[in-house]
N, C-alpha and C positions, 0 to 999 in steps of 0.2 A: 465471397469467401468468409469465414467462420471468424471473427474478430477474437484475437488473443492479445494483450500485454504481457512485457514481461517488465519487473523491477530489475533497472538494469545495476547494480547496484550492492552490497551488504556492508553493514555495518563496520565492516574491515577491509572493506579494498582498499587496494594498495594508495598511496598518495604521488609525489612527484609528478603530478600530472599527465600520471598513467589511464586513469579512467575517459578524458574527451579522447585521447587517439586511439582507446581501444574499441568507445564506441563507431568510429569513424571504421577501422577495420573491421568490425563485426556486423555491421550493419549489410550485407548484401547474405550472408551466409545466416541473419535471423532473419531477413524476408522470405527465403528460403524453405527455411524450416514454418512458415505461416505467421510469425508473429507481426500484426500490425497497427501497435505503438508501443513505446518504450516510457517505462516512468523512469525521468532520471532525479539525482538526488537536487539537494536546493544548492541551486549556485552560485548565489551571492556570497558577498564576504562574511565570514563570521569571524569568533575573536582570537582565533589562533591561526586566521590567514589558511596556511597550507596544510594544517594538520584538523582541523574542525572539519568535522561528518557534513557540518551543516545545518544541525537544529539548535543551535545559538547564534542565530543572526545578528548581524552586527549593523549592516548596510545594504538596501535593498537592491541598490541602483547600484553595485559593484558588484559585476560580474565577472572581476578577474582582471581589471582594468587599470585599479589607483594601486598606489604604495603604499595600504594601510595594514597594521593588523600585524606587522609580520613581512610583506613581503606583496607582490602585485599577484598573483595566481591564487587563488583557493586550490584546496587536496586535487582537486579533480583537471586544473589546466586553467590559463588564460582566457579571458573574453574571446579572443579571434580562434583559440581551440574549441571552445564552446558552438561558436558560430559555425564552424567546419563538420563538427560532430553531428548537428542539427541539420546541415545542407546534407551530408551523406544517408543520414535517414530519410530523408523526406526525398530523394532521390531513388530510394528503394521502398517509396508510397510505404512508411512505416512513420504515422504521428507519435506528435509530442508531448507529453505528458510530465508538465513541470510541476516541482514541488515545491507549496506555498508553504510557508510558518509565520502566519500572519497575529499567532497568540500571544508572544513575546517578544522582546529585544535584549542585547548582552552587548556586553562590552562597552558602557560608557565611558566617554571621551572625560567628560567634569565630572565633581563633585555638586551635590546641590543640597539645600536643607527646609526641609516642607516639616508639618505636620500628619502623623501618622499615629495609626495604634494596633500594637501587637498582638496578635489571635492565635487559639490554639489550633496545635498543625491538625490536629485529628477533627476539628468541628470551625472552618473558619470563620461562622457567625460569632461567636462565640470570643467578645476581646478579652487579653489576658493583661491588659495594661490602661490605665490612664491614656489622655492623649499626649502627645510629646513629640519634641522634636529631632528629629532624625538625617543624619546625610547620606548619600548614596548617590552611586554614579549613573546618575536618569539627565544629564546631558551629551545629550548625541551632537555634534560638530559635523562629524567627518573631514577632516579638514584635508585630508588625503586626493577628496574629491575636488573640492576646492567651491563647491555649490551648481557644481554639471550635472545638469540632467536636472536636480531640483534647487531650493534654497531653504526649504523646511529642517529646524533644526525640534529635534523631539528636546521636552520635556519633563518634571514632575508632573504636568498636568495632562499628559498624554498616556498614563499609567495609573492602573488600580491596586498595584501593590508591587512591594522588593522584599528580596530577603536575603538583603546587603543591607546593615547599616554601620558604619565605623565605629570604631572602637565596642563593639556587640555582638555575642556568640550568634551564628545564623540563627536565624526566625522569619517568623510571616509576619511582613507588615503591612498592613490596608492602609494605602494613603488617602488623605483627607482631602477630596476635592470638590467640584462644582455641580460634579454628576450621581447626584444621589449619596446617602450615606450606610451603603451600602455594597456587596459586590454585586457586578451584572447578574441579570437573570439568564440562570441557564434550565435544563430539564428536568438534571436530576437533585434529590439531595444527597449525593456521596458526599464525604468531610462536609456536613451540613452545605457549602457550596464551594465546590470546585472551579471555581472562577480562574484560581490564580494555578497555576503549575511549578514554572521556574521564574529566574530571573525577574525583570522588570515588564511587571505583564501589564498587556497592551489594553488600553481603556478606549474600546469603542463606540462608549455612547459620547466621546469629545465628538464636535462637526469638525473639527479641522485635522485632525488624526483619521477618520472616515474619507474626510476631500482627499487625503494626499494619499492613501490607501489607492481609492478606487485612479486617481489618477496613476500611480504606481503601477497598477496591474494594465493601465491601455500600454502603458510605455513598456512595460516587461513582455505584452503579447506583440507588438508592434517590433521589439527588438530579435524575437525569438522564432515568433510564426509558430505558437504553440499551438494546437488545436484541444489539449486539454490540459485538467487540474489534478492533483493530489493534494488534497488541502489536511495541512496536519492538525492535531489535537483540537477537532474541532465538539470533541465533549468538554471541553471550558471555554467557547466562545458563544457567544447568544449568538440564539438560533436566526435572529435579525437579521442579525448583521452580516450573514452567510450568503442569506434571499437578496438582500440590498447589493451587497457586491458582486454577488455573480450575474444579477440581472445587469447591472450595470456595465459589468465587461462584456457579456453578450452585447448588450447593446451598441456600447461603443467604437466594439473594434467589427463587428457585422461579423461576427465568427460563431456560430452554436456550439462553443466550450463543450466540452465535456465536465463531468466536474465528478471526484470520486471522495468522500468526507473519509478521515481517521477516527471512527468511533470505537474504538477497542472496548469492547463489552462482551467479553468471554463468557458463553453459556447465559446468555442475558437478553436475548430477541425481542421481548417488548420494549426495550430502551431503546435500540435501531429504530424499529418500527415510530415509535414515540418523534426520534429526534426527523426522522422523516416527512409525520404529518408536519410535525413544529416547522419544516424547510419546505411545506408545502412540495415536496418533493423533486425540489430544485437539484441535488445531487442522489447522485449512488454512493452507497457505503461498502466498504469491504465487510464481508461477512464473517465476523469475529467469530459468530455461535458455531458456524460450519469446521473452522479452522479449529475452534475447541473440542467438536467431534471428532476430529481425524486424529488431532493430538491423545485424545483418549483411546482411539479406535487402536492407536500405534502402538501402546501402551496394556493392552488388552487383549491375548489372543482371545478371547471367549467372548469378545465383542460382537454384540447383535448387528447383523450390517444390511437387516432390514430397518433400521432405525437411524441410518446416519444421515439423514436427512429432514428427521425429524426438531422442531424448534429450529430451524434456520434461516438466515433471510432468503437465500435461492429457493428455499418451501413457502416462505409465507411473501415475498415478493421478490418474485426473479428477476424481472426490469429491474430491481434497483442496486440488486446484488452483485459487487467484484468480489469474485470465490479466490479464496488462495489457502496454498499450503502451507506457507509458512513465511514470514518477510524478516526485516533489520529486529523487529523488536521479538521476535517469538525465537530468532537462532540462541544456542545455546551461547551462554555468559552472557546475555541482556536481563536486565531490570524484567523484563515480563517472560522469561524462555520458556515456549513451551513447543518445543520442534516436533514435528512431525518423524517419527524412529524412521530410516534407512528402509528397510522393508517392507515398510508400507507405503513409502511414497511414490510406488508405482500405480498401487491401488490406488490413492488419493488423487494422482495428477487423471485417471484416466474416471474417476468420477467428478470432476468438474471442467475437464477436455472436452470429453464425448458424449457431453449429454446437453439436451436443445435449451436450457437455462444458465444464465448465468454468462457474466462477461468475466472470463476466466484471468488471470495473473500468476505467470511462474516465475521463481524464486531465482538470482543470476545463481548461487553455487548451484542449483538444481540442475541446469544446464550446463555449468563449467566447472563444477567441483570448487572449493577453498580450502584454503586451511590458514590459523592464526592463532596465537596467543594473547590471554589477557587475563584477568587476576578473576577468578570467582567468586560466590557469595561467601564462603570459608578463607578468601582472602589468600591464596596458593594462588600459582600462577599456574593455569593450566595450558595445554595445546590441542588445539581442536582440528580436527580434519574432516571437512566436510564433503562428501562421494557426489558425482554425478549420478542422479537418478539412471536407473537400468530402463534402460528403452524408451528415457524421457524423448530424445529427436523421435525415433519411430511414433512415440503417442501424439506428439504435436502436429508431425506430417500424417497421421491416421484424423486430426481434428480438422487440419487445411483438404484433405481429398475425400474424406470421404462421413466424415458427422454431417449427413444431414439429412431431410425427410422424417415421415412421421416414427413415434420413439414407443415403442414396445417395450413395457416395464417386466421384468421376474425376480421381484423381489418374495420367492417364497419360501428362502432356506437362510437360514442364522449364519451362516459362515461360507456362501456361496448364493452372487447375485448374479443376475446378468440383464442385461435391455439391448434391442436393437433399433440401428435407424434405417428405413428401407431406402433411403435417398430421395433424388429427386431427378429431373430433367435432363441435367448436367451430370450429376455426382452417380456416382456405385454409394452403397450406404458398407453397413460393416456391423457385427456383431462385437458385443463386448461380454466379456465372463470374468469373473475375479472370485476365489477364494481368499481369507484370513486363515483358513487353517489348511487340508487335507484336498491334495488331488481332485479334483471335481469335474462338473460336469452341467450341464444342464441343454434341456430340450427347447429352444426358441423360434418362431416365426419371425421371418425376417423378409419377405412377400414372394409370392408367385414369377414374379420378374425373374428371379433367379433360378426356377429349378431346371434342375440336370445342370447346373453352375458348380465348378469345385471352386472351395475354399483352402485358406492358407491364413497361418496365422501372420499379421503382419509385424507384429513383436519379435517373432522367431522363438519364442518359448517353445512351441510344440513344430515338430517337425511334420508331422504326419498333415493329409487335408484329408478333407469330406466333402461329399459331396449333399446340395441340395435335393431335396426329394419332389416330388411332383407338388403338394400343395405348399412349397415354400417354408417350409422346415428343414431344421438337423438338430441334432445333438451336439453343441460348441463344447470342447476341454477345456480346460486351464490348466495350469500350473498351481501346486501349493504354495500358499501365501504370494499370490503375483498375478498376474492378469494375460490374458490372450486378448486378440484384436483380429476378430475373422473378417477377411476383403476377398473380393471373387479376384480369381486368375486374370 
């Protein structure tokens, strides 16, 4: 069967530890529908306990377990909710796809006072101060935990910079330590180097921040039975350090991880590519350039859609490519929003669904609609309502039964594409057609196998079928701005 994820997850679900039992109840009804694995969010503690997303990690080894933070449960549920959620997936053969933030930490337990020197935010080589000395809360205890599970307590010396320091308007501050004077090496030069992000960022050329790291990750696969990774902001982590760890949890735990990097580089495909060879191609990355095309595409009725697949990584390397339409950081009110518009996201899901590249990932409101309030860039509080994709289940169960076999490209009209996949052994295959603009149409070969076969669209846009002609042709319709999905009777 055709491998799909889905991000089980957005930026706003609900909290009270509503998210482990709904993936518990929802998991037989998205095996269903083909999805098989789920990315869920990061489930340790972070520093507001029940109300943190999750990307300010606080404690790696609190899974929902201590009284720190706030309270024992993170947003999402208890340790033993967790555990429940993850047996009822893997009970309907759908892996596990955990989300690491192994770049920072928050929420310091102490105060501590190092030497450091202030850089400016826009070019962080660049110091903007004398050396000096500085406090900040880079003592981790956990003392909630009590030292279960480890006895590692983090550090100044396990960090390359805060931008906390007492009595001081925020800033960047590079602390001064053993490992070089300097930030780690990463690939690009964005802000001269993007080493540091938020918080108390994590210094992984220490060996004993690395030891307790890679031992972390046997203990969180061994807790979970995750079969794969989401690893966040991994364009400010050395590329090193990626290769080292993930070999090493393979190694470890005798599991072929998956592994999937966060390189957000919008319209930017040599970077991918770049941080790739740098990873020796130890992970896939979600393809940001793709996601930037669709966003544009959406935004665009006069969009060329012979060209949406031009500059991306599922074009220039499909094995290594997670396609998506939109996630936590691109929905509208995030720091990077760049959504995918309402009417085009049926076009979008059903070109990275039904076509033989690409390890696809759908968006949870995409599948279940949201809606939420939060303050905007103009600082207004707005409300957002986000729709269930139109015939997102039909496209999914069209990618589970019948995407397969070889793939016939008609990319020959600006505003009107189509490809078909003839199938295989097992499977019926299925035609696909999409307009952005006007009623359409187009003449496709889709094999011999089928003729005198009638077709149906299996979206239900068009009512009408057709039939195949002797050499394994028809004439597929579509719908203006939407898509058809032709499967034999």
């Amino acid at each position: 069967m055709n491998g799909t994820m889905i991000q089980f997850f957005h930026w706003y679900t609900d909290g009270d530890s509503f998210l482990w039992k709904h993936t518990k109840d929802q998991a037989t009804y998205l095996s269903d529908l083909g999805i098989t694995s789920a990315w869920l969010p990061p489930a340790y503690k972070s520093t507001n306990a029940g109300f943190s997303v999750g990307y300010d990690p606080y404690d790696l080894f609190d899974l929902g377990e201590f009284d720190q933070k706030g309270g024992i449960p993170t947003k999402y549920g208890t340790k033993e909710q967790y555990l429940e959620a993850v047996k009822a997936l893997k009970e309907n053969k759908i892996q596990v796809i955990a989300d690491i933030v192994l770049n920072h930490k928050a929420g310091g337990d102490e105060l501590e006072k190092f030497n450091a020197i202030k850089v400016d935010e826009d070019d962080r080589t660049v110091a903007i101060s004398d050396v000096m000395e500085i406090e900040s809360y880079t003592k981790f205890t956990f003392d909630g935990r009590q030292k279960k599970y480890s006895d590692f307590e983090w550090n100044f010396t396990c960090f390359t910079g805060v931008d906390y320091a007492e009595g001081q308007e925020t800033a960047i501050f590079r602390i001064i330590n053993d490992y070089g004077d300097h930030w780690d090496n990463i690939i690009d030069d964005e802000k001269g180097n993007y080493d540091f992000l938020m918080y108390n960022d994590i210094e992984h050329r220490n060996p004993f921040v690395r030891e307790e790291l890679n031992y972390w990750g046997k203990w969180y696969q061994e807790q979970i039975g995750f079969e794969g990774v989401r690893l966040d902001a991994v364009k400010h982590i050395s590329p090193d350090f990626y290769k080292e760890w993930l070999a090493l949890l393979r190694s470890n735990t005798g599991v072929d991880i998956f592994a999937v990097g966060e390189y957000w580089a919008p319209g930017d495909l040599p970077l991918l590519e770049a941080y790739i060879d740098s990873t020796d191609g130890c992970m896939s990355l979600f393809d940001s350039s793709l996601q930037h095309r669709l966003h544009q595409a959406s935004n665009n009725p006069d969009y060329d859609l012979r060209e949406i697949f031009n500059e991306t990584l599922v074009g220039s390397h499909p094995t290594k490519a997670v396609t998506v339409v939109d996630n936590h950081d691109t929905q509208p009110l995030q720091a990077l929003q760049a959504p995918v518009e309402t009417w085009f996201k049926p076009i979008a899901y059903a070109l990275i669904l039904l076509r033989q590249d690409g390890y696809p990932c759908v968006f949870y409101p995409d599948l279940y609609g949201a809606s939420y309030k939060d303050h905007g860039e103009d600082g207004n509080e707005h409300e957002i309502f986000l729709d269930k994709v139109d015939a997102i289940e039909e496209l999914l169960k069209a990618r589970k039964d019948f995407a397969y076999g070889e793939q016939r490209d008609y990319f020959d009209d600006a505003h009107c594409i189509g490809w078909t996949r003839e199938g295989d052994d097992e499977h019926y295959g299925c035609a696909v057609v999409l307009s952005n603009k006007d009623v359409n149409q187009k003449s496709m070969e889709i094999g011999k196998r089928y003729a005198g076969k009638t077709f149906y669209d299996f979206t239900g846009h068009i009512q009408d079928k057709i039939t195949i002609d002797e050499n394994g042709w028809a004439v597929f319709p579509c719908p203006a701005g939407n898509v058809s999905v032709w499967v034999a009777e």
